[in-house]
SEVO-870735 format. One record per residue (C-alpha): residue number from 1; chain; y, x, z. Coordinates in Angstrom, 2 decimals, padded with zeros to 5 digits. Each point is the difference from the previous one (the first is absolute). Example, Ala and Ser with C-alpha at 12.3 -4.5 7.8 and 13.67 -1.06 7.14 Angstrom:
residues 2
<i->1 ch->A north->-004.50 east->012.30 up->007.80>;
<i->2 ch->A north->003.44 east->001.37 up->-000.66>;
end
This chain:
residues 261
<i->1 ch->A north->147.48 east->098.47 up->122.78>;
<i->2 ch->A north->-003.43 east->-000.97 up->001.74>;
<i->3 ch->A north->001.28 east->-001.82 up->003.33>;
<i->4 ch->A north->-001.52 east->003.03 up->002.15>;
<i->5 ch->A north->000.93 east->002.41 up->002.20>;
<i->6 ch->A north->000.45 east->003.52 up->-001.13>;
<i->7 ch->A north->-002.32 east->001.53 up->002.26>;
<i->8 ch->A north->-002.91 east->-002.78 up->-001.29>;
<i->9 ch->A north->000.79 east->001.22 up->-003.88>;
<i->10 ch->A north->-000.80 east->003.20 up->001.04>;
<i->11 ch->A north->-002.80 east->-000.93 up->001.69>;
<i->12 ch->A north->-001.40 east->-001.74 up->-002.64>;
<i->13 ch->A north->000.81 east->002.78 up->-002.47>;
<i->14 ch->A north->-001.91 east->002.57 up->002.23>;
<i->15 ch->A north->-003.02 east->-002.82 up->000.04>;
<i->16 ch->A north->000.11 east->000.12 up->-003.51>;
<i->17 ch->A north->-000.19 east->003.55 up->-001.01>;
<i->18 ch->A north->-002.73 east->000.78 up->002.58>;
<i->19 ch->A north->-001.94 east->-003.54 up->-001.35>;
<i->20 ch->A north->000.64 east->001.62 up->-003.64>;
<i->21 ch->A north->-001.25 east->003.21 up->001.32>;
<i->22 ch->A north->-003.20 east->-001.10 up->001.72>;
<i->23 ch->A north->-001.11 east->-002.76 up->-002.32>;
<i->24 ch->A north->000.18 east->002.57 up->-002.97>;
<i->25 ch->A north->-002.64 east->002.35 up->001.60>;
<i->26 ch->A north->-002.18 east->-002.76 up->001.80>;
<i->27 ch->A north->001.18 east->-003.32 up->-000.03>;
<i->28 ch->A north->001.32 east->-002.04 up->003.13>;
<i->29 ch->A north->003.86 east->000.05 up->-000.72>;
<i->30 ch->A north->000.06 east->-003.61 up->001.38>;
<i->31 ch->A north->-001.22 east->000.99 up->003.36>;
<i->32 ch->A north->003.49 east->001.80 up->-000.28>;
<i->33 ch->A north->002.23 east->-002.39 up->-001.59>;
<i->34 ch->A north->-001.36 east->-003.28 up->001.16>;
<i->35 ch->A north->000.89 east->000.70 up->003.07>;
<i->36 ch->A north->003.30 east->001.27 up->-000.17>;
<i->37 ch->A north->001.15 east->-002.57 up->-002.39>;
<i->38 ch->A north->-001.09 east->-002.85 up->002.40>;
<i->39 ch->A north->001.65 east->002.60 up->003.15>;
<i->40 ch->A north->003.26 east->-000.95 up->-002.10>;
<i->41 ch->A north->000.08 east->-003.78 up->000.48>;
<i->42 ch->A north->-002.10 east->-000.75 up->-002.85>;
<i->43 ch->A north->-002.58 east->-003.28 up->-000.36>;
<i->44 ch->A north->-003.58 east->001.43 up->-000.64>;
<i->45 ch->A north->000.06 east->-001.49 up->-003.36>;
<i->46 ch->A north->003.06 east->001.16 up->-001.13>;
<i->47 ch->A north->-001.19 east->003.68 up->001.49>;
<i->48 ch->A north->-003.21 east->-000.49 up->-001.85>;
<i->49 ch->A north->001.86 east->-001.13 up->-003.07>;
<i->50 ch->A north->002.77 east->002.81 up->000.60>;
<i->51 ch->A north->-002.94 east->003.05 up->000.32>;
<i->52 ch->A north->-001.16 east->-000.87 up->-003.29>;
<i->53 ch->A north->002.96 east->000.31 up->-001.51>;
<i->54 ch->A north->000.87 east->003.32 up->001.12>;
<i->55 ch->A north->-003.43 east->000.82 up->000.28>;
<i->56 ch->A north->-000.29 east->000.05 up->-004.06>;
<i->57 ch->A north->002.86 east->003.04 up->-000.39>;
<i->58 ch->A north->-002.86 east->001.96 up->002.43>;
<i->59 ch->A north->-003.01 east->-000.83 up->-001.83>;
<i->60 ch->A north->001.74 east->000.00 up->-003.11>;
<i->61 ch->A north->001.83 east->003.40 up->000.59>;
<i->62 ch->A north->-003.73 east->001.71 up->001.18>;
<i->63 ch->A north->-001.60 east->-001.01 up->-003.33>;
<i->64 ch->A north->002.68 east->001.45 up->-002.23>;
<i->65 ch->A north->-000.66 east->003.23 up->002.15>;
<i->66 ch->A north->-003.68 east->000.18 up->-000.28>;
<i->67 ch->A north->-000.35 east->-001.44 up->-003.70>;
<i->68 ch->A north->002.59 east->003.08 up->-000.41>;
<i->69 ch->A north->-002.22 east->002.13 up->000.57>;
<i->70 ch->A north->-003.12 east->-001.57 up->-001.28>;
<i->71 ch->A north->-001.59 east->-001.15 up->002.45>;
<i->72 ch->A north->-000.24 east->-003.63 up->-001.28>;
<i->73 ch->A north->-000.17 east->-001.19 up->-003.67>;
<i->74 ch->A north->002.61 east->-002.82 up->000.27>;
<i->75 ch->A north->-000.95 east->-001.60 up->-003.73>;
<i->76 ch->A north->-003.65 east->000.34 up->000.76>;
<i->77 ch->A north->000.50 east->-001.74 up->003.27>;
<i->78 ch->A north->002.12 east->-002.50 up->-000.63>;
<i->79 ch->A north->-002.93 east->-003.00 up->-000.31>;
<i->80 ch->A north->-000.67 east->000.72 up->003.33>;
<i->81 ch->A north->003.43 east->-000.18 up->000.92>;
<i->82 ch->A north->000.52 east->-003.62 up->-001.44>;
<i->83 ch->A north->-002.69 east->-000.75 up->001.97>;
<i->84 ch->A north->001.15 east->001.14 up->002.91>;
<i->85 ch->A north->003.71 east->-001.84 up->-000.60>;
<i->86 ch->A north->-002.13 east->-003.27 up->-000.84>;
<i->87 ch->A north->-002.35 east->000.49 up->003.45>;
<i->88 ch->A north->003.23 east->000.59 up->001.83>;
<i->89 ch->A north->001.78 east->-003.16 up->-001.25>;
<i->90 ch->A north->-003.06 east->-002.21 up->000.39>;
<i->91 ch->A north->-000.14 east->001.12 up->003.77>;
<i->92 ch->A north->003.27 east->-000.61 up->000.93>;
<i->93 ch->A north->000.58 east->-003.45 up->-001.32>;
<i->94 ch->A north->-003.54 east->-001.04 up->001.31>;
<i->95 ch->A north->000.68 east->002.05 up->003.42>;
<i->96 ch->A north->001.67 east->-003.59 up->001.74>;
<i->97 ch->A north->-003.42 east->-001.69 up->-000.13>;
<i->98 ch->A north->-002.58 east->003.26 up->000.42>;
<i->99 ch->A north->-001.72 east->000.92 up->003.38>;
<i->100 ch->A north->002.90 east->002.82 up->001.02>;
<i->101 ch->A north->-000.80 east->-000.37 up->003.38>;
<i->102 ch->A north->-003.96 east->001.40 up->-000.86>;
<i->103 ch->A north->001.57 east->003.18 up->-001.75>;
<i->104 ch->A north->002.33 east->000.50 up->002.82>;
<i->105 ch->A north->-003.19 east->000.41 up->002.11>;
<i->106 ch->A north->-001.99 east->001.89 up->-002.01>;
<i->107 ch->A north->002.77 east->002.32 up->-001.54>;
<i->108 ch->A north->-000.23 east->002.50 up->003.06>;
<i->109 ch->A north->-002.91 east->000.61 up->000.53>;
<i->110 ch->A north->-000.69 east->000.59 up->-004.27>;
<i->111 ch->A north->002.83 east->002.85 up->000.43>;
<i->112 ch->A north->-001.81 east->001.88 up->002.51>;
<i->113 ch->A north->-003.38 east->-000.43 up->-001.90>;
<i->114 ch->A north->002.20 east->001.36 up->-003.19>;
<i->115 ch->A north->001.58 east->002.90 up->002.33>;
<i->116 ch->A north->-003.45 east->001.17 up->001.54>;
<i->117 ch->A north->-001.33 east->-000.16 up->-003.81>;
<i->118 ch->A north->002.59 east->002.50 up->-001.24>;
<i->119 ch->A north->000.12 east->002.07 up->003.15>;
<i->120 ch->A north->-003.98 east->000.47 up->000.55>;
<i->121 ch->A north->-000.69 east->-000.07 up->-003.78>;
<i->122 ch->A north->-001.06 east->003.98 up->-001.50>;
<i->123 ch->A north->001.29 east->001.50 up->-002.97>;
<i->124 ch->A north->003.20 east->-002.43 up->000.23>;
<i->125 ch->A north->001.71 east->001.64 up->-002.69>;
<i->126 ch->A north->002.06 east->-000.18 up->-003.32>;
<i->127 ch->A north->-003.48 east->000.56 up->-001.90>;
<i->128 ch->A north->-000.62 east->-003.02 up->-001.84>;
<i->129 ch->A north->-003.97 east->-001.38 up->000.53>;
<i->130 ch->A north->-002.54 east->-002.47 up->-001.30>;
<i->131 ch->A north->001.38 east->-003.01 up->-000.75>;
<i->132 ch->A north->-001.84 east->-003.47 up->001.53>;
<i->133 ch->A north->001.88 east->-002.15 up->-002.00>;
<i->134 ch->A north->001.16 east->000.57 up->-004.32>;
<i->135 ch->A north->003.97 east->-000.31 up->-000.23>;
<i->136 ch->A north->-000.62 east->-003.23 up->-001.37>;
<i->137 ch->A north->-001.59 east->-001.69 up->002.63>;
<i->138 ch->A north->002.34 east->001.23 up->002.84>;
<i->139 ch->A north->002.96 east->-001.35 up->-001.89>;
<i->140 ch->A north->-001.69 east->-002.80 up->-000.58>;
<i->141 ch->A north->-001.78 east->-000.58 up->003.80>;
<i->142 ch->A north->002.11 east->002.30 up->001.93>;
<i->143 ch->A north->003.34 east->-000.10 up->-000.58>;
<i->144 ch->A north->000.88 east->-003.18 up->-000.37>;
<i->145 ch->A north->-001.33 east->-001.38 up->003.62>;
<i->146 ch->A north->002.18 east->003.38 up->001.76>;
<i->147 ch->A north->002.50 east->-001.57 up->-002.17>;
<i->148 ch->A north->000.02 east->-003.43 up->000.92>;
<i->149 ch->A north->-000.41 east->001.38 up->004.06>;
<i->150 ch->A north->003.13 east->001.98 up->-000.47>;
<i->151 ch->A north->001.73 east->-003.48 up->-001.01>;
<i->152 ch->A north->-001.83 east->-002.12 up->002.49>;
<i->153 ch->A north->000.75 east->002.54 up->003.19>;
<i->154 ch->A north->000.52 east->003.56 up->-000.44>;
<i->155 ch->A north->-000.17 east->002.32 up->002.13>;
<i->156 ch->A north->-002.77 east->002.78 up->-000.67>;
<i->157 ch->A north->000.26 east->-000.86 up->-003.93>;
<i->158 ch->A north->000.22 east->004.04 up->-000.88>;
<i->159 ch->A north->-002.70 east->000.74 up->002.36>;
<i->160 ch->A north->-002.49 east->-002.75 up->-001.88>;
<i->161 ch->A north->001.09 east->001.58 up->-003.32>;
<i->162 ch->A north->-000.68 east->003.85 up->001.29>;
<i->163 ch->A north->-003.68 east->-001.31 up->001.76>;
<i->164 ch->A north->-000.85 east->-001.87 up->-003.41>;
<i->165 ch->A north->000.74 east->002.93 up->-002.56>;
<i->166 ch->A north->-000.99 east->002.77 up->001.99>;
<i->167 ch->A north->-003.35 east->-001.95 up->001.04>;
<i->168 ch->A north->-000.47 east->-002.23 up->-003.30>;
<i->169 ch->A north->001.79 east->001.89 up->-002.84>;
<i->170 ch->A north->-000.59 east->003.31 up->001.42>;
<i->171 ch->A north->003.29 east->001.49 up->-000.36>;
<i->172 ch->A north->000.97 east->002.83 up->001.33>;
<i->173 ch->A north->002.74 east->-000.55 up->003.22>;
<i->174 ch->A north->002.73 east->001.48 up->-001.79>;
<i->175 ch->A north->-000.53 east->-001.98 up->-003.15>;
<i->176 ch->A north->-001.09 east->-003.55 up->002.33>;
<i->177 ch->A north->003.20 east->000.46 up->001.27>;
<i->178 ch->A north->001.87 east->000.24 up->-003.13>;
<i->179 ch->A north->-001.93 east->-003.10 up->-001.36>;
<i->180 ch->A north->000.50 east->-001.89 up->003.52>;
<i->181 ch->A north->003.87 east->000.46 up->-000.27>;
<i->182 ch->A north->000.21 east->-001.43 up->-003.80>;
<i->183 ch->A north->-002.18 east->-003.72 up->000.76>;
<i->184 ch->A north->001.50 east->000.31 up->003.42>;
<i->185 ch->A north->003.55 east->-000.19 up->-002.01>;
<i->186 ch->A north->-001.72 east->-003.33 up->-001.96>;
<i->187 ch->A north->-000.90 east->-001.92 up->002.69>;
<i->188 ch->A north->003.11 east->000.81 up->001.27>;
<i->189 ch->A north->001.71 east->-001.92 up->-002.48>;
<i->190 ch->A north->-001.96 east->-002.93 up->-000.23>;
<i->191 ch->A north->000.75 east->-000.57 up->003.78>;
<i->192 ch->A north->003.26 east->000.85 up->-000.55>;
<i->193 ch->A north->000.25 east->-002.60 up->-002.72>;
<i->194 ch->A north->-001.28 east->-002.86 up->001.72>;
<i->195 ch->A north->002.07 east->000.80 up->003.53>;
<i->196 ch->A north->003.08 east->000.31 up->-001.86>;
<i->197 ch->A north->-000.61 east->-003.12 up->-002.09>;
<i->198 ch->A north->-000.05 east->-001.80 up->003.48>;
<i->199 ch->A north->003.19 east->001.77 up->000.86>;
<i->200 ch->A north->-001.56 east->001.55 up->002.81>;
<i->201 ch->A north->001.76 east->003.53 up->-000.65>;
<i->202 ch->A north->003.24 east->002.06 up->001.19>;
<i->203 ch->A north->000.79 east->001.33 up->-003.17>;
<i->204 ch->A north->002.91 east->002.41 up->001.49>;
<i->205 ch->A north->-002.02 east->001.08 up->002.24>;
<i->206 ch->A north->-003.29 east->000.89 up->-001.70>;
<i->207 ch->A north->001.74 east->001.49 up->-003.26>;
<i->208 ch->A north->001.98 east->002.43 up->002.45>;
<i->209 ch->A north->-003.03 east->000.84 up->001.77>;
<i->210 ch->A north->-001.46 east->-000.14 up->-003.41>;
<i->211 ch->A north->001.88 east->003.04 up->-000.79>;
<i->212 ch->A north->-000.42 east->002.08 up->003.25>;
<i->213 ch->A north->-003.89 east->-000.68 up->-000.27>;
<i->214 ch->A north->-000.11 east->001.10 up->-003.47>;
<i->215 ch->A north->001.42 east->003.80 up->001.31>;
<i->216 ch->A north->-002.79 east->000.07 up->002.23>;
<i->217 ch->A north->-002.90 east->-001.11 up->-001.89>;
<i->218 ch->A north->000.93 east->002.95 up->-002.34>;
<i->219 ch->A north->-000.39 east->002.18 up->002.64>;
<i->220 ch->A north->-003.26 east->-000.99 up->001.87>;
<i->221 ch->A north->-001.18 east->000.13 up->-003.69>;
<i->222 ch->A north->001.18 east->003.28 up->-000.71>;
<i->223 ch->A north->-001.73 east->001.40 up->002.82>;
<i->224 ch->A north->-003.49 east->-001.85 up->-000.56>;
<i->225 ch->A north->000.13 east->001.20 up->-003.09>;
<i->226 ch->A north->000.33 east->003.83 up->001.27>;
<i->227 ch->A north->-002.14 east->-000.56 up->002.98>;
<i->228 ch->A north->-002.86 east->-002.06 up->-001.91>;
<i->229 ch->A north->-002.51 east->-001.88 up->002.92>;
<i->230 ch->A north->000.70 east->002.67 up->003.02>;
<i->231 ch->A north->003.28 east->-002.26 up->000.60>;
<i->232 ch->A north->-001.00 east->-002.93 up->-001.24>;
<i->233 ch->A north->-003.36 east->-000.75 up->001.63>;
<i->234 ch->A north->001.23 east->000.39 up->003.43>;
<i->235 ch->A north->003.04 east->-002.14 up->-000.85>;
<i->236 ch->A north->-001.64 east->-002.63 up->-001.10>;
<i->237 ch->A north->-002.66 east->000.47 up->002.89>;
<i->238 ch->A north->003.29 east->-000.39 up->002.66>;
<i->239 ch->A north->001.83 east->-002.49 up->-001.92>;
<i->240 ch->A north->-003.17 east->-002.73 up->000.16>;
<i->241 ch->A north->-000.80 east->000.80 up->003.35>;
<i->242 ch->A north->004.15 east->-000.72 up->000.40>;
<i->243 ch->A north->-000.14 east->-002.45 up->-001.49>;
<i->244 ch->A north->-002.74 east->-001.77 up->001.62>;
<i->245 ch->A north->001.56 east->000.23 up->003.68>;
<i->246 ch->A north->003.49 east->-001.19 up->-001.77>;
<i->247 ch->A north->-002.04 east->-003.43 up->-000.51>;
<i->248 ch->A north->-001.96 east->000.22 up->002.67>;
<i->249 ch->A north->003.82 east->000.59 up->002.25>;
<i->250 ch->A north->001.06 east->-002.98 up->-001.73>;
<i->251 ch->A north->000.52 east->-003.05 up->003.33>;
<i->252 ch->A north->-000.73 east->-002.90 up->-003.23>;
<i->253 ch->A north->-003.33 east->001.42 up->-000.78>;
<i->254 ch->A north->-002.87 east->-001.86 up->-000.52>;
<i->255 ch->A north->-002.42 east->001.57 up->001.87>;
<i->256 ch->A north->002.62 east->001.14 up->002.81>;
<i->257 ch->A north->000.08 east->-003.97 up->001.27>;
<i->258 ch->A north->-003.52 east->-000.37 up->-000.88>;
<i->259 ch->A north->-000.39 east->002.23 up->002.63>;
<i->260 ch->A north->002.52 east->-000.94 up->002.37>;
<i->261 ch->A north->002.05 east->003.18 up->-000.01>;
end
């Protein structure tokens, strides 16, 4: 049915649920799924193509959960949400010609600055604060540039959202991470839309892991939603750091032959 091994099914099953799982209480399932999609004989397009694909059933299955229980007004947010779909389409048809090489660089060491800004910042909680920026202007400033990144490249996409409402909006962890999940899930599908227009996606593949990822994204957001920022600030504190020294491990990096490494 999918030209693989047993074994690398289940594999990429497991991937998926723990992907589904992490991404739902702090973002960073690719640094999970990525990986073991390309660990199965997969082109890195076609893996890139392939995570979005199953990637939606997480981020889609985590904002049914949280709008569930109210933590995010999915009518009142759905402007943004357009937005976000329209940044993430934008970036990835434009992402042949734009400078990914410069973001490949910089993308580490902007993790650990987010990482050390969650972990050393007080009174980190689900308390919602000021807010630097009116709801209007972050859709319209805000999300549409983490949108168009998530199409362009990627990786950290969750983390950007959580930084900019907590820090901009100022939400509440609990409720940034409800709101995260939901234009995480748009930008999803406009980079989904424009890899699978170029046919670069396994469809077998990334609907079955679709499936496995949307069982654990119901559960990582069933516990954030009981646990509130004690689990999900150091999370997403470990997962950026993780993610950080997964690029950073990575032999085609930019700065790695820069450096001679």
């Amino acid at each position: 049915m999918f030209d693989l091994a047993t074994e690398t099914i289940a594999l990429l099953a497991l991937a998926a649920f723990f992907a589904g799982f992490i991404d739902s209480i702090a973002g960073g399932g690719g640094l999970i799924a990525v990986p073991a999609l390309l660990l199965a004989g997969l082109s890195p397009v076609e893996a890139l193509g392939t995570n979005k694909l199953q990637g939606l059933f997480g981020s889609g299955s985590a904002t049914i959960a949280y709008a569930s229980k109210g933590h995010v007004d999915l009518r009142r947010q759905l402007p943004s949400a357009l937005l976000s779909l329209c940044g993430g389409v934008a970036g990835a048809l434009l992402a042949t010609i734009l400078p990914g090489e410069l973001l490949r660089i910089a993308l580490p060491f902007v993790l650990v600055a987010i990482a050390l800004y969650f972990a050393l910042k007080p009174n980190m909680d689900d308390i919602d604060r000021a807010q630097r920026l009116s709801p209007f202007l972050f859709g319209l400033l805000v999300v549409p540039v983490i949108g168009f990144y998530d199409g362009v490249f990627g990786p950290g996409t969750g983390s950007f959202f959580m930084l900019a409402f907590v820090a901009l909006a100022g939400y509440g962890v609990l409720k940034a991470t409800a709101h995260t999940k939901l234009l995480n899930f748009a930008s999803n599908i406009g980079g989904f839309a424009a890899f699978a227009f170029v046919g670069a996606v396994s469809w077998k593949i990334g609907l079955m892991m679709g499936v496995v990822q949307f069982l654990g994204a119901r559960v990582g957001a069933g516990l954030a939603i009981r646990n509130g920022a004690k689990l999900i600030k150091p999370l997403l504190v470990i997962t950026c750091i993780a993610l950080a020294v997964r690029l950073m491990m990575d032999p085609t990096h930019p700065l790695r032959t820069m450096l001679g490494f």
